[in-house]
C-alpha positions in Angstrom: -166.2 -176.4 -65.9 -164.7 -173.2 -65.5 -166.1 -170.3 -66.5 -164.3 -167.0 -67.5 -165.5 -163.6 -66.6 -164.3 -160.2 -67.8 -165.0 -156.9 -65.9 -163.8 -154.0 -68.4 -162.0 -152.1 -65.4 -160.2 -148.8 -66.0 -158.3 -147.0 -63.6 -158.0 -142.8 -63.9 -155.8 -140.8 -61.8 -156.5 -139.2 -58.8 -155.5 -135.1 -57.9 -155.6 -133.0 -54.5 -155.7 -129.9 -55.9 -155.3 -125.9 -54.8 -153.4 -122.8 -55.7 -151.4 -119.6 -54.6 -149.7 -116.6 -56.5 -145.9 -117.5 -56.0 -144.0 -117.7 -59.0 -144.2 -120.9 -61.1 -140.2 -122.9 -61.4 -139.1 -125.6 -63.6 -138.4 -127.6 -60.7 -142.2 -127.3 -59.7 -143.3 -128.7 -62.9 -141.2 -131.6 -63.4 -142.6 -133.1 -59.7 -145.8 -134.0 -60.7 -146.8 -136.8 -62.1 -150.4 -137.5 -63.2 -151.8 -141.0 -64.3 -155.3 -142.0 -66.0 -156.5 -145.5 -66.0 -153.0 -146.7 -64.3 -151.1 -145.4 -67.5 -148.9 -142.0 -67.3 -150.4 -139.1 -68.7 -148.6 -137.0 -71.2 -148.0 -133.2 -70.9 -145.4 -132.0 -74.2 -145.5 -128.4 -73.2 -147.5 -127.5 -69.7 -147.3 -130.0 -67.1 -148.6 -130.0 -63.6 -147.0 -126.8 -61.6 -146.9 -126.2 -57.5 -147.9 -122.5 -57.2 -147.8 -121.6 -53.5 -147.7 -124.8 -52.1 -150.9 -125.7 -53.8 -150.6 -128.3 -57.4 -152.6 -126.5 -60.4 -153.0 -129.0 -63.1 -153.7 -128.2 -67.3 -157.3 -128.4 -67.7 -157.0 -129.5 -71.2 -154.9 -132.4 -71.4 -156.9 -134.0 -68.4 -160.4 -134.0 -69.2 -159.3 -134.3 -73.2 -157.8 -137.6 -71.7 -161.1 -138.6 -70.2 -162.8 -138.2 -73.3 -164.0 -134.3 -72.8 -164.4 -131.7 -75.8 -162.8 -129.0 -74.5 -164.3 -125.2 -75.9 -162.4 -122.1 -75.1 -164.4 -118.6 -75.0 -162.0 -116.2 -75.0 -164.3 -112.9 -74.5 -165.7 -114.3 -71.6 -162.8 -116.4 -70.6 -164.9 -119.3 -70.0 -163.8 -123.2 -70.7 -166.7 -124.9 -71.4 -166.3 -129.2 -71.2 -168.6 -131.7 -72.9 -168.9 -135.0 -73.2 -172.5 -136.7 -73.7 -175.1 -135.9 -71.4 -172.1 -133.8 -68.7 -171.2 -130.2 -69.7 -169.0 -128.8 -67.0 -168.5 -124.8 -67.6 -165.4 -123.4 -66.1 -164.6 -119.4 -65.6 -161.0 -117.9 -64.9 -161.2 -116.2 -62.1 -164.4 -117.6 -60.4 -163.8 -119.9 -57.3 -167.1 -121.9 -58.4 -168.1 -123.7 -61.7 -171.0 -125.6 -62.9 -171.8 -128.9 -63.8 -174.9 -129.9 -65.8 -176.3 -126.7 -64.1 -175.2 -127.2 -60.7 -173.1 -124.3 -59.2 -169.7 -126.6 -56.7 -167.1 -124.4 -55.2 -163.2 -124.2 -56.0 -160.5 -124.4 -53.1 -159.0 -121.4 -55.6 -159.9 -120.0 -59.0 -158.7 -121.6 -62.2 -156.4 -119.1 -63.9 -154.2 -118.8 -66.6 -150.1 -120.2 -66.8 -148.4 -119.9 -69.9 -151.0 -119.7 -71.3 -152.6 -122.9 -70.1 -155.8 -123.1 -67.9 -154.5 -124.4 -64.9 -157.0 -125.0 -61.8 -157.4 -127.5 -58.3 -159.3 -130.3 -60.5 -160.6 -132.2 -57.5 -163.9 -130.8 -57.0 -164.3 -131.0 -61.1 -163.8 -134.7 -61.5 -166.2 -135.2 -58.7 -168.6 -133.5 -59.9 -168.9 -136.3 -63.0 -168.3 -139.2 -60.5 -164.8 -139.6 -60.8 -162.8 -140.1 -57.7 -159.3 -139.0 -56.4 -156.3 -140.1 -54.9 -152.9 -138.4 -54.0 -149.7 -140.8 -53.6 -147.4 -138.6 -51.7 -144.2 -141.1 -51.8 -144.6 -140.7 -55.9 -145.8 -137.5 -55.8 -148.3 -138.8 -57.9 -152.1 -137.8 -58.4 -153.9 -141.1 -59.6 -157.5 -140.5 -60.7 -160.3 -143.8 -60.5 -163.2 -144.0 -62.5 -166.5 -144.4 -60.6 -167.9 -145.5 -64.1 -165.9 -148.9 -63.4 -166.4 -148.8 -59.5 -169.2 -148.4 -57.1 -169.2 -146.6 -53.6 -165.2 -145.7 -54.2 -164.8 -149.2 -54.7 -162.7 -150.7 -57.9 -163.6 -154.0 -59.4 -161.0 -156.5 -61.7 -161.9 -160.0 -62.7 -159.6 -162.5 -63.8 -160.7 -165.7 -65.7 -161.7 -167.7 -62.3 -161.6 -165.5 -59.4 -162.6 -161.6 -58.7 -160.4 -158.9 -56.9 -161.6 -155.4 -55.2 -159.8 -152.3 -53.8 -161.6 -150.7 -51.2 -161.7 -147.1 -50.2 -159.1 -147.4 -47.7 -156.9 -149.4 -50.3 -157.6 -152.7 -49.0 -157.7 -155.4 -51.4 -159.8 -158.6 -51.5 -160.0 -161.5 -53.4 -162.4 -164.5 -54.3 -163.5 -167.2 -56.0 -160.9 -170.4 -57.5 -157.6 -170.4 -56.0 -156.7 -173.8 -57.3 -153.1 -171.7 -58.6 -153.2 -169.6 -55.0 -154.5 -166.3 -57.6 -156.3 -165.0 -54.4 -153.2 -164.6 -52.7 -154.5 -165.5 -49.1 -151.5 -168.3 -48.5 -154.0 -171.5 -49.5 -155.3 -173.0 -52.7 -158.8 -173.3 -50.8 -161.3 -171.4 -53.1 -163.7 -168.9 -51.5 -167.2 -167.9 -52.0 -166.6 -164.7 -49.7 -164.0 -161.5 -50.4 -160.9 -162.7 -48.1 -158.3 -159.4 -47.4 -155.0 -160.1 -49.1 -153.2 -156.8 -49.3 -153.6 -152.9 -47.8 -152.2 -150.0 -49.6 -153.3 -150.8 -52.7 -153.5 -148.3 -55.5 -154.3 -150.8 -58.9 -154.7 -154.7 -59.4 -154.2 -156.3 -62.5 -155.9 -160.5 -63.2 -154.1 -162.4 -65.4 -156.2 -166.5 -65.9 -154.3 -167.7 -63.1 -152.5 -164.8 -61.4 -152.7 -161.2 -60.4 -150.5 -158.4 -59.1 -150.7 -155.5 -57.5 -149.0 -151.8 -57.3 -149.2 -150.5 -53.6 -148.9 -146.9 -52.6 -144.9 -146.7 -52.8 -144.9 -147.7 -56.0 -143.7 -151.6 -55.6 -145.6 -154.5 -57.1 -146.3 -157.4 -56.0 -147.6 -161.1 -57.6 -148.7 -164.4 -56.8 -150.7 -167.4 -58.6 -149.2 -169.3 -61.4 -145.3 -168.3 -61.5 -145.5 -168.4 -65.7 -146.1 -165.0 -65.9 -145.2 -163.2 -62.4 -141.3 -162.7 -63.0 -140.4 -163.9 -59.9 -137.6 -166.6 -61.4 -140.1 -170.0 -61.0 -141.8 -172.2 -63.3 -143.5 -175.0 -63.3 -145.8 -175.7 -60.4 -144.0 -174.2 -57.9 -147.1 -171.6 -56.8 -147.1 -168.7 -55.1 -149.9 -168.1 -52.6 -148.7 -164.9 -51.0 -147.9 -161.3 -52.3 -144.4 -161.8 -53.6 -142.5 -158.2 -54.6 -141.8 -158.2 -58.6 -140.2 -155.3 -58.8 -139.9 -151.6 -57.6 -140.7 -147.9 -58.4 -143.9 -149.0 -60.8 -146.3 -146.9 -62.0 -148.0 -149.3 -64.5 -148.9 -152.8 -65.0 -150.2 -155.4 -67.8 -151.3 -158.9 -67.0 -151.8 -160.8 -70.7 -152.6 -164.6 -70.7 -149.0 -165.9 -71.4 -147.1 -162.9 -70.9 -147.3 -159.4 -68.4 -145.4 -156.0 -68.8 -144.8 -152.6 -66.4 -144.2 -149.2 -66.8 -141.5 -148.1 -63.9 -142.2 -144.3 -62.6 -139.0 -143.0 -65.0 -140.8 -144.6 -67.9 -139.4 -148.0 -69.0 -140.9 -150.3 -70.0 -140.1 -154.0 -68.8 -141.4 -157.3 -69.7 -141.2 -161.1 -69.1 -143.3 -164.1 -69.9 -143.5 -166.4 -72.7 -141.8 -165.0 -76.0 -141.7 -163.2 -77.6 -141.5 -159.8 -75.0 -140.0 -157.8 -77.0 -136.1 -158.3 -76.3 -135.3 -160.0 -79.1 -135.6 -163.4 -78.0 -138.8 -165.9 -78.5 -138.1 -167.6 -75.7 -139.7 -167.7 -72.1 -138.6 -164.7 -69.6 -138.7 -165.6 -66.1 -137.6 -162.5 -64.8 -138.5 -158.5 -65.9 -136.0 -157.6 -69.0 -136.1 -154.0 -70.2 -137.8 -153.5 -73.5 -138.0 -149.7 -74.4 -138.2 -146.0 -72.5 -140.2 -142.7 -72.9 -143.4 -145.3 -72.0 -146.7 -144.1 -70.8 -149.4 -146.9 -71.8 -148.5 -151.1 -71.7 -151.3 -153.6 -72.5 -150.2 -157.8 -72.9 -152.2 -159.9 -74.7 -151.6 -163.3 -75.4 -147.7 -163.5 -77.2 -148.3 -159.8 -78.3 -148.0 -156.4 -76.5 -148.3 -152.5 -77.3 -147.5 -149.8 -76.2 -147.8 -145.9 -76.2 -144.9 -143.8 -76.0 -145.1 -140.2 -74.8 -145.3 -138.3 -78.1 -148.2 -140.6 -79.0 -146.3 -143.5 -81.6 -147.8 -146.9 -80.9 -145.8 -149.8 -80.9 -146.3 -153.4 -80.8 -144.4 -156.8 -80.8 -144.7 -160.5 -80.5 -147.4 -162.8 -82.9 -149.3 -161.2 -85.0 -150.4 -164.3 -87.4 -152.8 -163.7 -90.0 -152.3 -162.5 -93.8 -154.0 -160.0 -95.0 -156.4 -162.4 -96.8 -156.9 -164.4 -93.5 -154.9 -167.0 -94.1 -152.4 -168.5 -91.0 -148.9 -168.5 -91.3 -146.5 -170.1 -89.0 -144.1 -166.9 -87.8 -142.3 -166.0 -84.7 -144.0 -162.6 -85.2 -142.0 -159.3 -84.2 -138.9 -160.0 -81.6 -138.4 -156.1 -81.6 -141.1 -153.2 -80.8 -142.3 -151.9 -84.5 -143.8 -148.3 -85.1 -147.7 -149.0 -85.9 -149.1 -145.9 -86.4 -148.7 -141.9 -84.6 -151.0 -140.1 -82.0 -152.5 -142.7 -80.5 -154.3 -141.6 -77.5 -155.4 -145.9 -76.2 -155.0 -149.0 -77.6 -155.3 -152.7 -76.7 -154.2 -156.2 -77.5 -155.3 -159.4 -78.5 -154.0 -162.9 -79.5 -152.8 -161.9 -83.3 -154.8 -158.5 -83.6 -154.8 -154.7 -82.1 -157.1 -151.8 -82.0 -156.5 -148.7 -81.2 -157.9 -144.5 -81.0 -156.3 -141.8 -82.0 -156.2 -138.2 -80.6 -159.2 -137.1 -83.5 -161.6 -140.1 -82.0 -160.4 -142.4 -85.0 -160.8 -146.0 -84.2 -158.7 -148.5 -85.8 -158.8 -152.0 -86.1 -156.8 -155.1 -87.7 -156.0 -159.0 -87.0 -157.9 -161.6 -86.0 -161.2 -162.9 -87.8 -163.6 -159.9 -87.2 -161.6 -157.1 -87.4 -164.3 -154.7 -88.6 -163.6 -154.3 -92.0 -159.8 -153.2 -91.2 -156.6 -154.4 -92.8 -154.6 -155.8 -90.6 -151.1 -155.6 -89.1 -148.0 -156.3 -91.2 -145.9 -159.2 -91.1 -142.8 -157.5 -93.3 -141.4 -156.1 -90.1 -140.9 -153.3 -92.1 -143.7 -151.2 -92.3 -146.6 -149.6 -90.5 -149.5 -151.3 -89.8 -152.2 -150.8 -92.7 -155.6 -150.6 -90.5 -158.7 -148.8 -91.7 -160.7 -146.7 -89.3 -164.1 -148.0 -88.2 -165.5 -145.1 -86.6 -164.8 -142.0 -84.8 -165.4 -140.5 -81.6 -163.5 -143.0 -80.3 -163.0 -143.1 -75.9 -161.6 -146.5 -75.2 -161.1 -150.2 -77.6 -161.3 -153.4 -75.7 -161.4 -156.9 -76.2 -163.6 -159.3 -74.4 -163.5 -163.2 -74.9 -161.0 -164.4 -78.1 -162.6 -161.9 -80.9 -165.2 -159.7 -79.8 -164.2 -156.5 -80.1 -165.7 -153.1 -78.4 -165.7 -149.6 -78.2 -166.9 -147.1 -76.2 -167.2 -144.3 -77.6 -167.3 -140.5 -76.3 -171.0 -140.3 -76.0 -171.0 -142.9 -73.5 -172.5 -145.6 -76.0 -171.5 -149.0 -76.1 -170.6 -150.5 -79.8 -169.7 -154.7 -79.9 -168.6 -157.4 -82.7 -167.0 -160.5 -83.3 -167.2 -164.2 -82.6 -166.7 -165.9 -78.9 -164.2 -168.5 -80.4 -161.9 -169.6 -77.5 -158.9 -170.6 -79.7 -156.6 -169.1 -77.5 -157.1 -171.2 -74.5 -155.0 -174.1 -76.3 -152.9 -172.1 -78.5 -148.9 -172.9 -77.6 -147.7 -169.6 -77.8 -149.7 -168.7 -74.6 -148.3 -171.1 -72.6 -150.2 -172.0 -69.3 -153.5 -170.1 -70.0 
């Protein structure tokens, strides 16, 4: 009997960093892209800026992102950053800094752009064991977290078979290939990592399928066609890397359904219904659903998504009451507004969670939501969730109904059921 396995994987972005004393331009700041976890990261009023030929990026809104408290001193003009056990202290000025009472040196000092603290950030993340990686076709700096990797390796695990990147962006695959998920052109299962694709920035497992986003930006998929986009249902297989789609900064693989986040921000989606177009009805190929999108996570016939001013939305079945009861509905064809400044979120087969900027975690659907309310099924209003807990880092879900978040401390909080309804619910589809 199969067995599934879940690897909580994130991905963070990646930045070559250094300075100069040339003028800052509008043109300078609009070229830079920055990505945490695979999602775009949001700057409303300082972005990124190339000063000199070197990239200075906003201090802030980067290690706030990763889950930092951020303390300015303004006598000493000193950013001091916390978060659990790491306290990283900062100077303007200075081309060193220190982290948990280690003095590492700065290409440049961090200094100060409208007034924004703006520094070369690659000796910084380092320094707390996150690693980095420039895409020059993009112009993107992607940041990985070591928390999720090991030796600047990055782990993802699908229901039946296990994927890698490597350091040189190599990925490799193993494990039940019985829907050619390993992508290594046979259906013969391996007990060893086989190499399946280089230049490889992120990899997303979906039960029988995966895809990948290489370092210009296309992504590619192969394993059961129900939820690649590639045109093909039925058994019709595909063993090999097959392109998807172009100019990708994101990807989503849910259980019925999948969903990417091109590099100008929308948002496309195929799959079973509903994706969010309107229809309830299988999309075999990619159908734009929305813009402005920085964050996409696919669940089982539900999606959400963050948009850049921090509104969460979120589509497809959503099918409990709010005194538990089932009710047959085609859930919401459109995206509907759930709540505002939401900083992560994730989704599951009929429920959601999500954080919000202030470390508010919020919860609903499903049959252990934590006490929360859960989303409504008017498609009129927000969703009416009560908050669980703050301090909030990341929500995820791991089996049908457990529910966990980690929280900025670093600690680890679980609850819910293992019930494995989904595996044989029709609205998944092939699961």
């Amino acid at each position: 009997m199969k067995k599934a396995g879940k690897i909580a994987v994130g991905l963070l972005l990646v930045l070559v960093i250094a300075l100069g004393s040339t003028p800052v331009t509008a043109a300078s700041q609009s070229e830079i892209r920055v990505t945490i976890d695979g999602q775009r990261l949001n700057f409303p009023t300082q972005g990124p800026v190339i000063v000199g030929g070197r990239t200075l990026v906003p201090l802030r809104a980067v290690f706030e992102a990763l889950g930092f408290t951020v303390t300015w001193q303004p006598d000493t003009r000193t950013a001091t950053l916390t978060r659990g056990n790491d306290i990283i202290v900062i100077a303007i000025g200075r081309s060193s800094f220190t982290a948990n009472g280690e003095r590492h040196t700065l290409d440049v000092p961090a200094q100060i752009i409208n007034n924004y603290t703006m520094l070369p950030i690659r000796a910084v993340l380092e320094s707390v064991g996150y690693n980095l990686v420039w895409i020059g076709e993009e112009n993107t700096a992607a940041i990985f977290s070591a928390t999720y990797g090991w030796g600047g390796w990055t782990f993802v695990a699908g229901d039946w078979a296990s994927y890698a990147i490597d350091p040189d962006g190599i990925l490799w695959a193993w494990g039940d290939n019985e829907d050619g998920q390993l992508g290594d052109g046979t259906t013969r299962s391996r007990t060893r990592p086989v190499r399946i694709k280089d230049d490889v920035v992120y990899v997303a497992a979906g039960p029988s399928y995966a895809m990948a986003i290489t370092t210009d930006g296309s992504l590619w998929g192969w394993g059961h066609p129900f939820a690649l986009g590639l045109g093909n249902v039925g058994n019709e297989i595909v063993t090999t890397p097959t392109l998807i789609m172009e100019d990708v900064a994101s990807v989503s693989a849910g259980r019925s359904q999948a969903a990417a986040i091109k590099t100008d921000g929308s948002l496309w989606a195929w799959g079973n219904g509903p994706v969010g177009d309107g229809s309830d009805t299988l999309r075999r190929r990619p159908v734009h659903i929305m813009d402005d999108a920085i964050y996409i996570h696919a669940a089982c016939a539900s999606m959400v998504a963050i948009t850049s001013d921090g509104t969460l939305w979120g589509w497809g079945r959503f099918e409990l009451t709010e005194d538990g009861r089932d009710i047959p509905t085609s859930g919401h064809l459109y995206p509907v507004v759930i709540m505002e400044n939401v900083v992560h979120t994730v989704s599951g087969h009929g429920k959601g969670m999500a954080i919000q900027a202030d470390g508010r975690v919020w919860s609903w659907g499903g049959t252990s939501p934590g006490g929360a309310e859960l989303i409504n099924t008017t498609h009129t209003t927000a969703a009416r969730a009560l908050p669980l807990m703050g301090n909030g880092r990341s929500v995820h879900f791991g089996g049908y109904d457990q529910r966990m978040v980690l929280d900025r401390d670093g600690n680890l909080w679980a609850w819910g059921g293992g019930d494995t309804i989904a595996r044989t619910d029709p609205h998944c589809g092939f699961v």
